[in-house]
C-alpha beads as a LAMMPS data file, in Angstrom:
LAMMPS data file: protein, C-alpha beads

96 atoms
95 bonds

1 atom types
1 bond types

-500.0 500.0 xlo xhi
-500.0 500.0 ylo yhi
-500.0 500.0 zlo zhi

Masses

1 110.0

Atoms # bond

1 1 1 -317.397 -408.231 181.855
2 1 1 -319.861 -405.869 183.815
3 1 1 -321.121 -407.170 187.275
4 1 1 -323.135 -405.399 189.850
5 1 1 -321.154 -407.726 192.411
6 1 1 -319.516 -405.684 194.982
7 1 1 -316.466 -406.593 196.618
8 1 1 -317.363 -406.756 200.678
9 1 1 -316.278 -404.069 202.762
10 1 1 -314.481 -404.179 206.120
11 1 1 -315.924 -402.170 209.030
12 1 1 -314.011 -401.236 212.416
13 1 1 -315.300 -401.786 215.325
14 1 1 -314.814 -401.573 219.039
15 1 1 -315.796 -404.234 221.454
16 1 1 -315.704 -404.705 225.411
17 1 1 -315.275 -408.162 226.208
18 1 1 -314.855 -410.810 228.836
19 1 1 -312.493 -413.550 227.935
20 1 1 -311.633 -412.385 224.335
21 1 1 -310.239 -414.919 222.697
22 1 1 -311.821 -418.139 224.758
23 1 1 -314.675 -420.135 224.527
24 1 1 -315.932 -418.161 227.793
25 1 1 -316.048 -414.742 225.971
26 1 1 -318.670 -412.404 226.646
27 1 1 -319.432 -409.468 224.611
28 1 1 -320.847 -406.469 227.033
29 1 1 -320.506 -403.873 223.899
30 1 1 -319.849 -403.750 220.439
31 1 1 -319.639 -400.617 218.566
32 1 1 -319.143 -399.800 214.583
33 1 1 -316.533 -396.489 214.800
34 1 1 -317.788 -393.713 213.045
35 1 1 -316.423 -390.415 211.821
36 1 1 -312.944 -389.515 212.935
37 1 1 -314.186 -386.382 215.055
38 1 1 -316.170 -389.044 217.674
39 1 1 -313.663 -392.345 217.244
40 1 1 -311.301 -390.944 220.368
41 1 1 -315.530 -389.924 222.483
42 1 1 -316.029 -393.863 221.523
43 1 1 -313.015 -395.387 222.807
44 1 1 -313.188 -393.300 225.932
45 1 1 -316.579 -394.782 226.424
46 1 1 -315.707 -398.304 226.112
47 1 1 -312.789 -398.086 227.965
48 1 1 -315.442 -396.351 230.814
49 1 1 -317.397 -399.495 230.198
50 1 1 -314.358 -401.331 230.863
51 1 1 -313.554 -400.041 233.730
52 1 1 -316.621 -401.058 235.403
53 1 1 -316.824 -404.300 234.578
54 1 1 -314.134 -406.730 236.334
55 1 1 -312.266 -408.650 234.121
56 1 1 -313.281 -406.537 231.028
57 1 1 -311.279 -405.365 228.072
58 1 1 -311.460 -403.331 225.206
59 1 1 -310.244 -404.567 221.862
60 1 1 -310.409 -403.249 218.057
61 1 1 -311.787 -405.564 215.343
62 1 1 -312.314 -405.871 211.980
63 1 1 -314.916 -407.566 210.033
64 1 1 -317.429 -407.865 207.298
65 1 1 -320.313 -406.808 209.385
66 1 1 -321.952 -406.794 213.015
67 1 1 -322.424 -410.686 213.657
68 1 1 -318.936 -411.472 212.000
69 1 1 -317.214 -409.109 214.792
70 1 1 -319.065 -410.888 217.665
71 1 1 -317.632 -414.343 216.174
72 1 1 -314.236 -412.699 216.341
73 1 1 -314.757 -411.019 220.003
74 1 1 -314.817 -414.661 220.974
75 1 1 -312.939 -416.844 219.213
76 1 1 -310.382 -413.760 218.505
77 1 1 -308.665 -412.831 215.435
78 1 1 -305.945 -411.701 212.772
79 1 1 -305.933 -408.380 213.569
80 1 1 -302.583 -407.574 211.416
81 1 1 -303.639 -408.888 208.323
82 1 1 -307.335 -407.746 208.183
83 1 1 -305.967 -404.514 209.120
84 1 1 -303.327 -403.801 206.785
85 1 1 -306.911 -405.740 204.302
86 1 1 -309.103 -402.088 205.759
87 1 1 -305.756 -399.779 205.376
88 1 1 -305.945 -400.698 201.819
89 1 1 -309.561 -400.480 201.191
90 1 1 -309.837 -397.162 203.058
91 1 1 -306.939 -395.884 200.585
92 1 1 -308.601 -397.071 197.483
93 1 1 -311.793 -395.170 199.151
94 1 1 -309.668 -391.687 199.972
95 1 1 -310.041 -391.982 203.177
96 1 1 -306.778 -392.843 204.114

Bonds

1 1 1 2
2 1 2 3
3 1 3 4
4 1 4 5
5 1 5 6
6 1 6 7
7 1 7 8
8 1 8 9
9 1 9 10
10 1 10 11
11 1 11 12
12 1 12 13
13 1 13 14
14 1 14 15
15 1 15 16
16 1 16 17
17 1 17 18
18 1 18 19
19 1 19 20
20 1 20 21
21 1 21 22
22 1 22 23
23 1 23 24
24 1 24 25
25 1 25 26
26 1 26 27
27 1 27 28
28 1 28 29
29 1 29 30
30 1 30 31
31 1 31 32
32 1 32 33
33 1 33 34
34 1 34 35
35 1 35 36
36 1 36 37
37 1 37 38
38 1 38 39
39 1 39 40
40 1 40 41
41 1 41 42
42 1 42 43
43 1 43 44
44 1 44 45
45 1 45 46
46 1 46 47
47 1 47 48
48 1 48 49
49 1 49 50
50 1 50 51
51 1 51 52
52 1 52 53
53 1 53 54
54 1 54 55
55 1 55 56
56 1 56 57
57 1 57 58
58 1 58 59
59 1 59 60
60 1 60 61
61 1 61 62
62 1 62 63
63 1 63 64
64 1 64 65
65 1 65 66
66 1 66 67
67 1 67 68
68 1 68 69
69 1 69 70
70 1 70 71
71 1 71 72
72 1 72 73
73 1 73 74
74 1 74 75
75 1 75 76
76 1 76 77
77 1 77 78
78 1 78 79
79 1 79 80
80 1 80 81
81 1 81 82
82 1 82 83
83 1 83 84
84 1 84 85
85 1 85 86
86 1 86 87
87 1 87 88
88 1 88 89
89 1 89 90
90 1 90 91
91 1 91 92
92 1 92 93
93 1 93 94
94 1 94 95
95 1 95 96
């Protein structure tokens, strides 16, 4: 059987949040990582954003797409198992 169906892909991302987790979580910034030469430029900014913004956080998610990692910035998230999900979709892909 032939299908033009695509399996959906898991993105990383990196978020600064208020309250991860709670029902009072705030998402200040959430950012898809991109090539492995700027991911360590992007974490230094968010954890710059962090810094001046009391109470806030950086965390790493995973998800399907943009709006699916602000649903997990606030009600938080697997992060083990959809990791070791984008470990083996990034090895199937070469790039791990």
């Amino acid at each position: 059987m032939v299908t033009l169906a695509k399996k959906p892909q898991l993105l990383f991302f990196l978020t600064v949040t208020t309250g991860f987790g709670t029902a009072d979580a705030k998402v200040h910034n959430l950012v898809l990582t991109h090539e492995e030469e700027t991911y360590d430029d992007q974490v230094e900014e968010a954890h710059r954003q962090a810094d001046a913004i009391d109470g806030a956080a950086v965390h790493c998610l995973i998800a399907g797409d943009r709006s699916a990692a602000y649903a997990a910035a606030r009600t938080g998230q697997d992060f083990d198992t959809l990791l070791d999900q984008w470990l083996e979709q990034e090895a199937r892909a070469g790039r791990a």
